[in-house]
FILOTI-683280 format. One record per residue: residue number from 1; z, x, y of N, C-alpha, C, CB in turn; residue in three letters. Coordinates in steps of 0.001 Angstrom, whole numbers. Glycine has a CB too. Example, Ala and Ser with C-alpha at 12.3 -4.5 7.8 and 13.67 -1.06 7.14 Angstrom:
// residues 2
REC  seq      n.Z      n.X      n.Y     ca.Z     ca.X     ca.Y      c.Z      c.X      c.Y     cb.Z     cb.X     cb.Y  type
REC    1     7800    13190    -5690     7800    12300    -4500     7800    13200    -3300     9046    11308    -4473   ALA
REC    2     7080    12850    -2250     7140    13670    -1060     7870    12900       30     5725    14084     -598   SER
END
This chain:
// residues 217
REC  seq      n.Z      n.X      n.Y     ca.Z     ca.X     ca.Y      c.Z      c.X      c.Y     cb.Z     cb.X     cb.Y  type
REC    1   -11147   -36673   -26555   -10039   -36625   -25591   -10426   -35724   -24420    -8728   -36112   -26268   UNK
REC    2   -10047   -35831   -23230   -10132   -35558   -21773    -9054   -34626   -21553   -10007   -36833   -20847   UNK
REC    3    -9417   -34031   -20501    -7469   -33336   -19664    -8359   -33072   -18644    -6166   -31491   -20401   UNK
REC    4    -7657   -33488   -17668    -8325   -33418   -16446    -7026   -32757   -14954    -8997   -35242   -16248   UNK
REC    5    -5967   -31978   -15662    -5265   -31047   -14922    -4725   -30122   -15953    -4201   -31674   -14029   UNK
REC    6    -4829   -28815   -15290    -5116   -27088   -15872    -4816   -26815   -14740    -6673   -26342   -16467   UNK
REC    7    -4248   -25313   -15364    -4655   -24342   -14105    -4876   -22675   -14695    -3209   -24389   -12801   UNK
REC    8    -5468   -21628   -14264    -5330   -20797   -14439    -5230   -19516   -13904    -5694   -20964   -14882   UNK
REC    9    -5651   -18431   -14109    -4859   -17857   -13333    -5479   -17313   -11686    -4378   -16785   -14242   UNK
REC   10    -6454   -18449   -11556    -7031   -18632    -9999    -5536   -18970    -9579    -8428   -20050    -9615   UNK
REC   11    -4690   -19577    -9721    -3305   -19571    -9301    -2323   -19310    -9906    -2984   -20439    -8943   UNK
REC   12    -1615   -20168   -10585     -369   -20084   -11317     -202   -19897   -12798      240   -21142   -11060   UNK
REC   13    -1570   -19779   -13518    -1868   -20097   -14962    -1423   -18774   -15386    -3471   -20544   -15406   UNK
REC   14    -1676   -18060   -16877    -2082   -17185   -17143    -3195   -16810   -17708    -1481   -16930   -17468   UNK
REC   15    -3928   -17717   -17792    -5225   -17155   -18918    -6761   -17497   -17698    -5305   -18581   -20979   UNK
REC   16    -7798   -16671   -18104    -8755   -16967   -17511    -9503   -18419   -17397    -9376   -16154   -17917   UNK
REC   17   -10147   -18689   -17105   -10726   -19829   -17014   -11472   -19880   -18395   -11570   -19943   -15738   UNK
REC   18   -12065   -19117   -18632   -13095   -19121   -19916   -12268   -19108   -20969   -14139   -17879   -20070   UNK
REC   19   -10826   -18995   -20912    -9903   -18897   -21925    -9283   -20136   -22600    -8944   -18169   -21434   UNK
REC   20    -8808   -20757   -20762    -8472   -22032   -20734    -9788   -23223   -21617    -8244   -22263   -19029   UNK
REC   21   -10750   -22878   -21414   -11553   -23515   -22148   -12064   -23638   -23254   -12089   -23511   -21834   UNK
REC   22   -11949   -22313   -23733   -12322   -22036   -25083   -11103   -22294   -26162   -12816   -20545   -25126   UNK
REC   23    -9938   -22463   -25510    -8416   -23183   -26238    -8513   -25138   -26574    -6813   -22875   -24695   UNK
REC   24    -9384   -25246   -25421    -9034   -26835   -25047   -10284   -27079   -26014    -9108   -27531   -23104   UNK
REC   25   -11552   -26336   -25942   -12961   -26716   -26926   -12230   -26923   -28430   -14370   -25167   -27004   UNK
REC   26   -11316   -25679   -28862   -10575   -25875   -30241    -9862   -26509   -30647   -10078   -25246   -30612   UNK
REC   27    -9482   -27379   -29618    -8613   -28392   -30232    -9439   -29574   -30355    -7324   -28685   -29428   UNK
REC   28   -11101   -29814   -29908   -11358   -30825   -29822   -11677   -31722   -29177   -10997   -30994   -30069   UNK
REC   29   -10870   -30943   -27707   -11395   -31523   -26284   -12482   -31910   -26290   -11428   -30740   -25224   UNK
REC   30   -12905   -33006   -25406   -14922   -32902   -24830   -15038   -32586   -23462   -15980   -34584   -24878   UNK
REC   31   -13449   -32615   -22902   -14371   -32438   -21579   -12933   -32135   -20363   -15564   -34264   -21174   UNK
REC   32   -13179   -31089   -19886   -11424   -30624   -18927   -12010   -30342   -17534   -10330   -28761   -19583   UNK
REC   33   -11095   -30349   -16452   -10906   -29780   -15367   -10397   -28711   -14840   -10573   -30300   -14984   UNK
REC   34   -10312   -27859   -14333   -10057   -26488   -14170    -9236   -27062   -12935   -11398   -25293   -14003   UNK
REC   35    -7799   -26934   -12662    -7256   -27714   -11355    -6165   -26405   -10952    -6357   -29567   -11741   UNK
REC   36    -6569   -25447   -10173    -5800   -24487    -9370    -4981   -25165    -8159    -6802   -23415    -8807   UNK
REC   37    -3931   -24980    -8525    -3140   -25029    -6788    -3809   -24664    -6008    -1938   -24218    -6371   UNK
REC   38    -3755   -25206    -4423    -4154   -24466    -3123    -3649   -25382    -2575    -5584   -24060    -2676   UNK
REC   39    -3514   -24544    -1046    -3378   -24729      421    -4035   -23969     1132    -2221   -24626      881   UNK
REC   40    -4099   -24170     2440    -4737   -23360     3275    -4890   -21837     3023    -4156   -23555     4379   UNK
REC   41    -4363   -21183     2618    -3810   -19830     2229    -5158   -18977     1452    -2347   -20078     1091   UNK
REC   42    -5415   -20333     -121    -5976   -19624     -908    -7540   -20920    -1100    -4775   -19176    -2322   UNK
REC   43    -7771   -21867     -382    -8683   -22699     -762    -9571   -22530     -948    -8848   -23360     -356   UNK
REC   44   -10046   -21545     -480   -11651   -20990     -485   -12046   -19949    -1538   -12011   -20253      927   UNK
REC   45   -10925   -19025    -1565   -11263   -18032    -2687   -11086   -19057    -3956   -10146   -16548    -2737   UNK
REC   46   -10103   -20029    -4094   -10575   -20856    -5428   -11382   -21709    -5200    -9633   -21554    -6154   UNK
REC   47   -11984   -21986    -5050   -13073   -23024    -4829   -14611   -22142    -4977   -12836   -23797    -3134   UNK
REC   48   -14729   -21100    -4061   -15701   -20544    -4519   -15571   -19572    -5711   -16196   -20045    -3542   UNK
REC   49   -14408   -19229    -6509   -14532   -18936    -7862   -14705   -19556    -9156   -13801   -18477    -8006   UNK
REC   50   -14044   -21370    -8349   -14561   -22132   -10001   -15465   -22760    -9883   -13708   -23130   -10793   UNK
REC   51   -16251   -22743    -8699   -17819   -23237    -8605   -18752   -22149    -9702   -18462   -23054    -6696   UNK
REC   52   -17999   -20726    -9348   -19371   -19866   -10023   -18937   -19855   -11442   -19677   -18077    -9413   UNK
REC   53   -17907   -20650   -11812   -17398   -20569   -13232   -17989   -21405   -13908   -16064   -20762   -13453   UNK
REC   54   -18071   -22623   -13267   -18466   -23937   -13580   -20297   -23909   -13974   -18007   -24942   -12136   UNK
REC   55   -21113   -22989   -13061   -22183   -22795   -12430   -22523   -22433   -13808   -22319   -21896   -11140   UNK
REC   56   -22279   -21022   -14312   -22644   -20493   -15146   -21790   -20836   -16687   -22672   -19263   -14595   UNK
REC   57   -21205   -22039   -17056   -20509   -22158   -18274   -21668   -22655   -18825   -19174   -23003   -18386   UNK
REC   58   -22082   -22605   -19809   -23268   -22896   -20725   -23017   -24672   -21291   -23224   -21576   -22210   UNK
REC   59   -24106   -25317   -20931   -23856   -26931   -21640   -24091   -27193   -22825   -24593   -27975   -21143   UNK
REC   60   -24139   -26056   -23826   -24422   -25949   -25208   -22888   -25908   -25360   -25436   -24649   -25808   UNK
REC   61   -21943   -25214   -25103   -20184   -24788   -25083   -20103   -25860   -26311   -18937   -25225   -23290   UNK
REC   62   -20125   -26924   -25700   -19437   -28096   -27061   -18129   -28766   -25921   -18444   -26905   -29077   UNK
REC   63   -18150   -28239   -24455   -17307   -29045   -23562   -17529   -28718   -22608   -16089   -29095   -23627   UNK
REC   64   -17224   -30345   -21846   -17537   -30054   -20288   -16931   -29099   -19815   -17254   -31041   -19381   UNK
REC   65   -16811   -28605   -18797   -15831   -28141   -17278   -16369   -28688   -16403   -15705   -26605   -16720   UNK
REC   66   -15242   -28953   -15725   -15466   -29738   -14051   -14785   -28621   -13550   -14644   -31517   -13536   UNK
REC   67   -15257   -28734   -12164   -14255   -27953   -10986   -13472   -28744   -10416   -14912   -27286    -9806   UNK
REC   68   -12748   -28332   -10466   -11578   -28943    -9614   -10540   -28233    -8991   -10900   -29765   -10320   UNK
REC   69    -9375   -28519    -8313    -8326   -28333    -7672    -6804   -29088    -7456    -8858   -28256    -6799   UNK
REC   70    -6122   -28702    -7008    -4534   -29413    -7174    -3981   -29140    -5591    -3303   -28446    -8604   UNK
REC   71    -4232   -30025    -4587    -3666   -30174    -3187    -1877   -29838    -3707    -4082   -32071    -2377   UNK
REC   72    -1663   -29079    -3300     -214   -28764    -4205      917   -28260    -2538     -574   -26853    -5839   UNK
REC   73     1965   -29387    -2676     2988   -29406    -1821     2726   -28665      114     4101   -28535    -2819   UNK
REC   74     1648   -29773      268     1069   -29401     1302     1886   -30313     2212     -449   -29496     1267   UNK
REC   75     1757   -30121     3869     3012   -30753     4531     1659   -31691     4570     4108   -30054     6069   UNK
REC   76     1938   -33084     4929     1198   -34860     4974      188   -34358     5805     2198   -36472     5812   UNK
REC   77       -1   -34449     6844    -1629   -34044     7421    -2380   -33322     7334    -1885   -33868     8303   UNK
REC   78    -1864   -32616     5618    -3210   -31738     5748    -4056   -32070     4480    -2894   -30001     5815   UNK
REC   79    -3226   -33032     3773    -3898   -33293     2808    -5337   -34190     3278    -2926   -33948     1875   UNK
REC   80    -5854   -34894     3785    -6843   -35260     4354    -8117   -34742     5034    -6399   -35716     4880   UNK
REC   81    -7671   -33233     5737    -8971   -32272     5957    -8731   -31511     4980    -9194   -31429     7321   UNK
REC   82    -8069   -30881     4006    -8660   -30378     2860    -9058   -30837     1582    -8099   -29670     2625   UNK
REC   83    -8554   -32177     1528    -9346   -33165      374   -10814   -33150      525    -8925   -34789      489   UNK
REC   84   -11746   -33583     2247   -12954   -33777     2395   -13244   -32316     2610   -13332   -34804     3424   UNK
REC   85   -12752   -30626     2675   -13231   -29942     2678   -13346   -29794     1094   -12810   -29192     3533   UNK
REC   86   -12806   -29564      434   -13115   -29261    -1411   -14021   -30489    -1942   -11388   -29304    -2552   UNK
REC   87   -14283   -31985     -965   -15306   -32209    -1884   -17096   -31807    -1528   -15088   -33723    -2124   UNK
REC   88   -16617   -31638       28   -17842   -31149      492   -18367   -30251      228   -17935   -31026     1389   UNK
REC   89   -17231   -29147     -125   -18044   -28076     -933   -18338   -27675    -2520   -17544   -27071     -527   UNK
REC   90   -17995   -29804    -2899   -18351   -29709    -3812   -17447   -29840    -5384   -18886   -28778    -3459   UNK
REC   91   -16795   -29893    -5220   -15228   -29702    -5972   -15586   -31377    -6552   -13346   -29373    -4595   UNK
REC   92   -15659   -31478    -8306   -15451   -32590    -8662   -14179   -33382    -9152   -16174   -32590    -9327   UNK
REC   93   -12832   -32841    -9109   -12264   -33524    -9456   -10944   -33213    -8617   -12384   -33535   -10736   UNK
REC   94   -10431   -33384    -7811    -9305   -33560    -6873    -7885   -34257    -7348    -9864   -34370    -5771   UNK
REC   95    -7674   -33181    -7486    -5752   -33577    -8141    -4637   -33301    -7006    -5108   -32254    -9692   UNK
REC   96    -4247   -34412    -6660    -2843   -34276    -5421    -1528   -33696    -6393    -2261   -36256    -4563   UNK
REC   97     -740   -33020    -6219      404   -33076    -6625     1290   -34053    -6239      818   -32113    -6443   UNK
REC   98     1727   -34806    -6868     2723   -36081    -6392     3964   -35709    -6667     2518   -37510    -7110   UNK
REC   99     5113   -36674    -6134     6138   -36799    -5808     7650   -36495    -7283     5854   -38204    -5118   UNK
REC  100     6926   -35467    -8101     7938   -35376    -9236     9027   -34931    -8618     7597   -34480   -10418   UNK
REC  101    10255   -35360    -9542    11577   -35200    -9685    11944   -33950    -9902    12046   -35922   -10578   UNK
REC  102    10958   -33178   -10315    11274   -31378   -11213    11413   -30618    -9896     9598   -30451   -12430   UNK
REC  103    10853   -31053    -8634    10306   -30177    -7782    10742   -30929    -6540     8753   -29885    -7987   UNK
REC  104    11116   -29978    -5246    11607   -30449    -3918    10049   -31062    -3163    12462   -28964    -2968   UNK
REC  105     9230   -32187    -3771     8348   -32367    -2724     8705   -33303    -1746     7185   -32683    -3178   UNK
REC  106     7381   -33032    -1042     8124   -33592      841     7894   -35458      443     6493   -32822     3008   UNK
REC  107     9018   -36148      993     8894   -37645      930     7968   -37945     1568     9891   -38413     1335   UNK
REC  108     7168   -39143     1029     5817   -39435     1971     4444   -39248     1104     5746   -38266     3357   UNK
REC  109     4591   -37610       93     3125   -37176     -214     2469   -38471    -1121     3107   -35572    -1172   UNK
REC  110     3072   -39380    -2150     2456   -39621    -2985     1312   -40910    -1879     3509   -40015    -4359   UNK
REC  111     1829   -41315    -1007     1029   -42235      -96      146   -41526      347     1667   -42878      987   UNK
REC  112      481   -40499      892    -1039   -39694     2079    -1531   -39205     1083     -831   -38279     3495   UNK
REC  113    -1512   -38639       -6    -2085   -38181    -1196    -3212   -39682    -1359     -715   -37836    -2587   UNK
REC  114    -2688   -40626    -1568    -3127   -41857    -2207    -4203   -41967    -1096    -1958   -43182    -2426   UNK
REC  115    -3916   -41619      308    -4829   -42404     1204    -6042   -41356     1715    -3912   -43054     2549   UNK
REC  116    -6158   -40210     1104    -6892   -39438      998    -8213   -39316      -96    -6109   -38679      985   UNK
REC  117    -9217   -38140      -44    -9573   -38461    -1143    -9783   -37578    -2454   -10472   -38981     -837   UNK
REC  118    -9021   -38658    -2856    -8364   -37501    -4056    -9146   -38308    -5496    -6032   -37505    -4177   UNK
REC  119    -9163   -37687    -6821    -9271   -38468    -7961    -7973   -39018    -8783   -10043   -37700    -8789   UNK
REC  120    -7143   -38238    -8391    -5629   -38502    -9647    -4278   -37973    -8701    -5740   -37115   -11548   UNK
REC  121    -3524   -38591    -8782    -2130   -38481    -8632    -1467   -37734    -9634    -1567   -39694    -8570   UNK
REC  122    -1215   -36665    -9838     -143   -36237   -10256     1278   -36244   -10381     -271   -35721   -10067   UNK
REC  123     1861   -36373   -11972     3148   -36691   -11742     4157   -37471   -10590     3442   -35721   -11837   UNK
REC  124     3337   -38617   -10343     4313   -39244    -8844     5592   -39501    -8994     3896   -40664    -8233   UNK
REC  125     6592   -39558   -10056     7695   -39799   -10308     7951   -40719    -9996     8363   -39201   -10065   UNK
REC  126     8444   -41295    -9071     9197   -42861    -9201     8142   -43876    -8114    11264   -42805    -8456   UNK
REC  127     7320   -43873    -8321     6078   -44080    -7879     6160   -45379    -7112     5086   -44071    -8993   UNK
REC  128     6699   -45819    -5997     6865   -47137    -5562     5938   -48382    -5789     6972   -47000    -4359   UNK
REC  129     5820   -49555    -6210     4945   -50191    -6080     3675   -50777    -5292     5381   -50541    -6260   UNK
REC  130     3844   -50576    -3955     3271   -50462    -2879     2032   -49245    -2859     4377   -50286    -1953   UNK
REC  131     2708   -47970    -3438     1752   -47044    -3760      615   -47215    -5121     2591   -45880    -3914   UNK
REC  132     1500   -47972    -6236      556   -48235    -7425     -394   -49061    -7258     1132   -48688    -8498   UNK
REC  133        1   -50455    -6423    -1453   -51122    -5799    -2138   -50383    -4738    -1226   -52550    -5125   UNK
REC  134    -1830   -49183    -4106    -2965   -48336    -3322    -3881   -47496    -3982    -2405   -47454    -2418   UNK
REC  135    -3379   -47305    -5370    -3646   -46390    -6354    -4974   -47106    -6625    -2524   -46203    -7586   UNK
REC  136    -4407   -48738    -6987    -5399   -49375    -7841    -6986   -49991    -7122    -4532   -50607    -8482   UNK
REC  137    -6256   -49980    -5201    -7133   -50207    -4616    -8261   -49438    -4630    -6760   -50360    -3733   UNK
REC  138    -7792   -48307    -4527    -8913   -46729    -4485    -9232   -46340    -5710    -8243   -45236    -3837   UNK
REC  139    -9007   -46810    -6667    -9111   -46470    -7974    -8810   -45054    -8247   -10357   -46798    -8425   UNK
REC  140    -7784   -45134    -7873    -7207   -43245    -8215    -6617   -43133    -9147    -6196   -42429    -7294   UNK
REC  141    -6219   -42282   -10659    -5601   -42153   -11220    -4366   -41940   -11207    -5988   -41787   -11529   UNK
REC  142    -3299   -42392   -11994    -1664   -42006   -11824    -1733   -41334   -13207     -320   -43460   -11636   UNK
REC  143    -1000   -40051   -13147     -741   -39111   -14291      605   -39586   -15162     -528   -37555   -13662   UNK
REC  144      245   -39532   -16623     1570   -39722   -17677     1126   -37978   -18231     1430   -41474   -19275   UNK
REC  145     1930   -37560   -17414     1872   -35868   -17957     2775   -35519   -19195     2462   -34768   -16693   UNK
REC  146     2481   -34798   -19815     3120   -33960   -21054     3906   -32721   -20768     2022   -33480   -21990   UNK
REC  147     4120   -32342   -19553     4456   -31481   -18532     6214   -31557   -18419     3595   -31975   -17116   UNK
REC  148     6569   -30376   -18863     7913   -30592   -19423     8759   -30944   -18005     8512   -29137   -20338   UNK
REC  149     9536   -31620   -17537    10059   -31616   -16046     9306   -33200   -15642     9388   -29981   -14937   UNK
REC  150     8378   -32873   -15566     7091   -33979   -14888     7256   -35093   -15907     5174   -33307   -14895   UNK
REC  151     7472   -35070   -16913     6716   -35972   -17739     8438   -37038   -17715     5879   -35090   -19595   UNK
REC  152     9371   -36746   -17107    10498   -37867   -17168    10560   -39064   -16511    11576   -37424   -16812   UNK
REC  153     9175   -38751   -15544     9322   -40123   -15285     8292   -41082   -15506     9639   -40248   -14113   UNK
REC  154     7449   -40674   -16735     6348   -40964   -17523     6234   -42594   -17474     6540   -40332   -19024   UNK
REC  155     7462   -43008   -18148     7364   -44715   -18572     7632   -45157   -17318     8520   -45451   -19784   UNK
REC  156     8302   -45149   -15751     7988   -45406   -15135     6837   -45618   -14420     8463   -45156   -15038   UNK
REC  157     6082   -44508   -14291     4508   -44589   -14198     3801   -45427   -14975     3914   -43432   -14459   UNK
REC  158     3664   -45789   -16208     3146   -46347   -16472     3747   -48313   -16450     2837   -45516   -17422   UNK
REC  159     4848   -48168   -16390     5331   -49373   -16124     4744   -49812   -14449     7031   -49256   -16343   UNK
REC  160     4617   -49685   -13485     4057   -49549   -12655     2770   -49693   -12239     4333   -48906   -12558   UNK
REC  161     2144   -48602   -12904      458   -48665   -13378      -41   -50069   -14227      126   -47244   -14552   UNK
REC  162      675   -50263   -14653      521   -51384   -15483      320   -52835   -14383     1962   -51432   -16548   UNK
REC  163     1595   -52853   -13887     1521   -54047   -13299      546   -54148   -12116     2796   -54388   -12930   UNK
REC  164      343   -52795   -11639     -226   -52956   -10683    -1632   -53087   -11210       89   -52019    -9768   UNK
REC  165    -2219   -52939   -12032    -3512   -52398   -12623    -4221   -51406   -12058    -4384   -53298   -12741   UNK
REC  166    -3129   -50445   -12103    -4035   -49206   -11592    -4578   -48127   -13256    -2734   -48044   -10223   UNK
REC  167    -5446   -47734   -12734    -6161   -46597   -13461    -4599   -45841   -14058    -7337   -45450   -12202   UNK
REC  168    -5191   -44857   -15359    -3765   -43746   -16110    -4635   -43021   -16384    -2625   -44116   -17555   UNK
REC  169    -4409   -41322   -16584    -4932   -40493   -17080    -3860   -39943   -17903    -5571   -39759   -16230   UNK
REC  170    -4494   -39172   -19094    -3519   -38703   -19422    -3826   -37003   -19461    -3114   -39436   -20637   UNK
REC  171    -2346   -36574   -18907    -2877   -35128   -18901    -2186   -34153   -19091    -3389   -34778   -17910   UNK
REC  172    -1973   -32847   -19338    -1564   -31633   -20118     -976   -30629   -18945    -2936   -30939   -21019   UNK
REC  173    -1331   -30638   -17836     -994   -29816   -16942     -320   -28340   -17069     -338   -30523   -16334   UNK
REC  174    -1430   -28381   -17781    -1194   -26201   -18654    -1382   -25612   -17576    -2628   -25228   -20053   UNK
REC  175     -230   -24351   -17920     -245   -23420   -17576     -841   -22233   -17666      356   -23412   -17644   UNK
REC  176     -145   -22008   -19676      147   -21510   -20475     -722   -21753   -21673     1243   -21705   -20492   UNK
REC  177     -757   -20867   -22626    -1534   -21397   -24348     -461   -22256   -24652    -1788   -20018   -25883   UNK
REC  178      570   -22228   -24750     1380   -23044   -25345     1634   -24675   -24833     2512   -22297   -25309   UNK
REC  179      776   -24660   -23479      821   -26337   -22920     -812   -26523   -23180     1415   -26664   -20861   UNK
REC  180    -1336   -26101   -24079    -2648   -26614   -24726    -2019   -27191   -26042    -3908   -25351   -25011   UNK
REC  181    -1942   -28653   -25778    -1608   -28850   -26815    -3024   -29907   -27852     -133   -29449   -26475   UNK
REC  182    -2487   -30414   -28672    -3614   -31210   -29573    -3660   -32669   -28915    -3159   -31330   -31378   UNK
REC  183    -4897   -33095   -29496    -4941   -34594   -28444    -4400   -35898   -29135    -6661   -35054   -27979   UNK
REC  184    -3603   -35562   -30474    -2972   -36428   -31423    -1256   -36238   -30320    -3091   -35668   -33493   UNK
REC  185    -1182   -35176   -29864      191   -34708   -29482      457   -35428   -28119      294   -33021   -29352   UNK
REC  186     -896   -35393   -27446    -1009   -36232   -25969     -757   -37503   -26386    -2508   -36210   -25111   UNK
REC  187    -1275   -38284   -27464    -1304   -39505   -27662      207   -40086   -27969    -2288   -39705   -28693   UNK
REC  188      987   -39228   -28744     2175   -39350   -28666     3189   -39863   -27576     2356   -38433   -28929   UNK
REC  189     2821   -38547   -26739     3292   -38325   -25733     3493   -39728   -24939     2526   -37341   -25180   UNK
REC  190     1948   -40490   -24643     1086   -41568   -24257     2084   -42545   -24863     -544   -41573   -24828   UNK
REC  191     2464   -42927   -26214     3356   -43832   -26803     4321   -43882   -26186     3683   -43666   -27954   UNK
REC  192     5058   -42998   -26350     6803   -42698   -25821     6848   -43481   -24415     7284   -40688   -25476   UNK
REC  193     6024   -43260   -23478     5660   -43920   -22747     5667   -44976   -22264     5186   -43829   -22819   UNK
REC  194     5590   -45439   -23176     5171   -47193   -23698     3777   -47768   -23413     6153   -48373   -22864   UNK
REC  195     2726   -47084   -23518     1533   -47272   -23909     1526   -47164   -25408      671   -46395   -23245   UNK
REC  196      763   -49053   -25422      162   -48803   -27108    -1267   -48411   -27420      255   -50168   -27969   UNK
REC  197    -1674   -48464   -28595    -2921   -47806   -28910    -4056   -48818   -28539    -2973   -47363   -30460   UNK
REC  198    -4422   -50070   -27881    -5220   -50260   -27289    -5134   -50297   -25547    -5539   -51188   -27920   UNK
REC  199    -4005   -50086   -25226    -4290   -49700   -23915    -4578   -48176   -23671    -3187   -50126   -23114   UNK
REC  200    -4046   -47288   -25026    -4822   -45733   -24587    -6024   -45685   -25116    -4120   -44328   -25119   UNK
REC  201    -6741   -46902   -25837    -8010   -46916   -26195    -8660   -47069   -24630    -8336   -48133   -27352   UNK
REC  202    -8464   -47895   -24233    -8747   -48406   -22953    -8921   -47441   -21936    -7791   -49255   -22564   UNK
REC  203    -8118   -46488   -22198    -7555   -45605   -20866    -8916   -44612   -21325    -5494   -44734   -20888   UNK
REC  204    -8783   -43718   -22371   -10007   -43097   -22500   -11302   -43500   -22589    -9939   -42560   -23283   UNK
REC  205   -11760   -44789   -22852   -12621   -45873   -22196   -13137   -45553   -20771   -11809   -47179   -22109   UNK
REC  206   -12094   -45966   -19583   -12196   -45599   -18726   -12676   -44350   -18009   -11524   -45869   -18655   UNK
REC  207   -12110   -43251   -18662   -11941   -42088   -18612   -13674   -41661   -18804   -10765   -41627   -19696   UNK
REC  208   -13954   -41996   -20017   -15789   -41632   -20098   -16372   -42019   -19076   -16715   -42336   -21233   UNK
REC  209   -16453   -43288   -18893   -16941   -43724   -17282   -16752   -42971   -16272   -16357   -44843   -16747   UNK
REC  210   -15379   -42314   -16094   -15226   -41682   -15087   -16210   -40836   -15018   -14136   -41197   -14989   UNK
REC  211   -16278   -39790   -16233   -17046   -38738   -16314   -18774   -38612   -16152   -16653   -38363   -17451   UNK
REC  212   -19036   -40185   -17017   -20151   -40357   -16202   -20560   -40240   -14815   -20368   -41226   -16371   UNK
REC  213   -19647   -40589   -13674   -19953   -41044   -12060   -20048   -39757   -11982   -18844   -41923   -10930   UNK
REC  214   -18831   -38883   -12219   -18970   -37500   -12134   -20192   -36771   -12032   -18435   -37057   -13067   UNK
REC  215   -20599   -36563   -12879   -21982   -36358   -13312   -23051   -36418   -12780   -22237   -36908   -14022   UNK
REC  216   -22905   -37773   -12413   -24227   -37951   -11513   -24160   -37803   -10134   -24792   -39229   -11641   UNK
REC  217   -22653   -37751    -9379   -22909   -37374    -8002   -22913   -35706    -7946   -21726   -38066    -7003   UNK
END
C-alpha cells in the first residue's frame, strides 16, 4: 500500500519527517510522500528541507519517500508558477488542495489546480464532471481521503472518477500519529466509497506504475 499525502511538521503536522515515516514503514507501507502545505510565504524553506530529507533517507529503510508538497488554498494564478517552480526544483509529487466542503476554498481551484502541473487533486468535493474528464485528460489523480471532514464527499469522487475514467488515489492525509492508519483500514475506507476490491486492485496497480515514472525522472 501507497499514501501519497502527509504532512509534517515542515507545516501543519506534528511529528518529524523521519517520524512520519518510520510510523507509515510499521504499518507496512512501501512507499509515502511527505506533502507540506505552502504558498509563497514558506515554499522554499519546505522544499529545500524535504529535498535534504529525502536526499539522505537510506534505500535499505524498507520504504520509499518522495518529496513532495500540497499547493494549499492559494488565490487561482498562482497555482501555475509555483507548481513549475517545486517541480523544477525538483519536488516529485505535487498535491493541489481541492475544493473540500470542510474548508472555505476559493471557487474555481479544483480546475486551475487541474490545469496546472500537479500529480493529485486533493479532496475536490463535489468535483464537477467537466473537471473529472480534465483530471483524466492529464492523468492526475482525484483523492478518496480518509481525512475526517474531507472524506464526505468520497463516493462522489469516486462516482465521478469512475465515469470519467480518471485515475484514484487513495490517501491518509495525516497530520497526526493517529491519522496513520493501517492499509486494511484505507481499504475500508476505499469500500464505503463504493469501490470494490478489483477496482482498488486496479487502483494500486496503477499506483506502482506511477511510482515507477517517478523514479526514473
Amino acid at each position: 500500500m501507497y499514501n501519497f499525502h502527509s504532512h509534517s511538521l515542515l507545516s501543519d503536522g506534528c511529528l518529524l519527517p523521519s517520524e512520519v515515516a518510520v510510523r507509515y514503514l510499521a504499518l507496512g507501507y512501501k512507499a509515502i510522500a511527505i506533502t507540506d502545505h505552502v504558498d509563497y510565504s514558506n515554499i522554499e524553506s519546505v522544499i529545500t528541507s524535504i529535498l535534504e530529507f529525502t536526499k539522505h533517507w537510506p534505500k535499505s529503510s524498507g520504504i520509499k519517500i518522495f518529496s513532495g508538497i500540497e499547493l494549499t488554498h492559494l488565490p487561482l494564478e498562482q497555482f501555475k508558477p509555483l507548481a513549475k517552480y517545486a517541480r523544477q526544483r525538483g519536488i516529485k509529487i505535487i498535491v493541489a488542495h481541492g475544493e473540500t466542503l470542510a474548508e472555505p476554498v476559493i471557487k474555481g481551484t479544483n480546475r486551475v489546480a487541474l490545469e496546472a502541473d500537479i500529480d493529485i487533486l486533493a479532496h475536490p468535493g463535489l468535483i464537477s464532471e467537466e473537471d473529472a474528464k480534465l483530471a483524466r485528460k492529464k492523468e492526475i489523480f482525484l483523492e478518496v481521503t480518509s481525512r475526517k471532514g474531507h472524506s464526505g464527499t468520497n463516493r462522489h469522487v469516486v462516482e465521478q472518477a469512475l465515469k470519467a475514467g480518471a485515475r484514484i488515489v487513495l490517501n491518509t492525509d495525516s497530520h497526526a500519529p493517529e491519522d496513520i492508519i493501517e492499509p486494511s483500514q484505507l481499504i475500508i475506507i476505499a469500500r464505503k466509497s463504493g469501490l470494490n476490491l478489483k477496482e482498488i486492485d486496479r487502483i494500486c496497480q496503477d499506483l506502482s506504475k506511477f511510482l515507477v515514472e517517478k523514479e526514473v525522472r
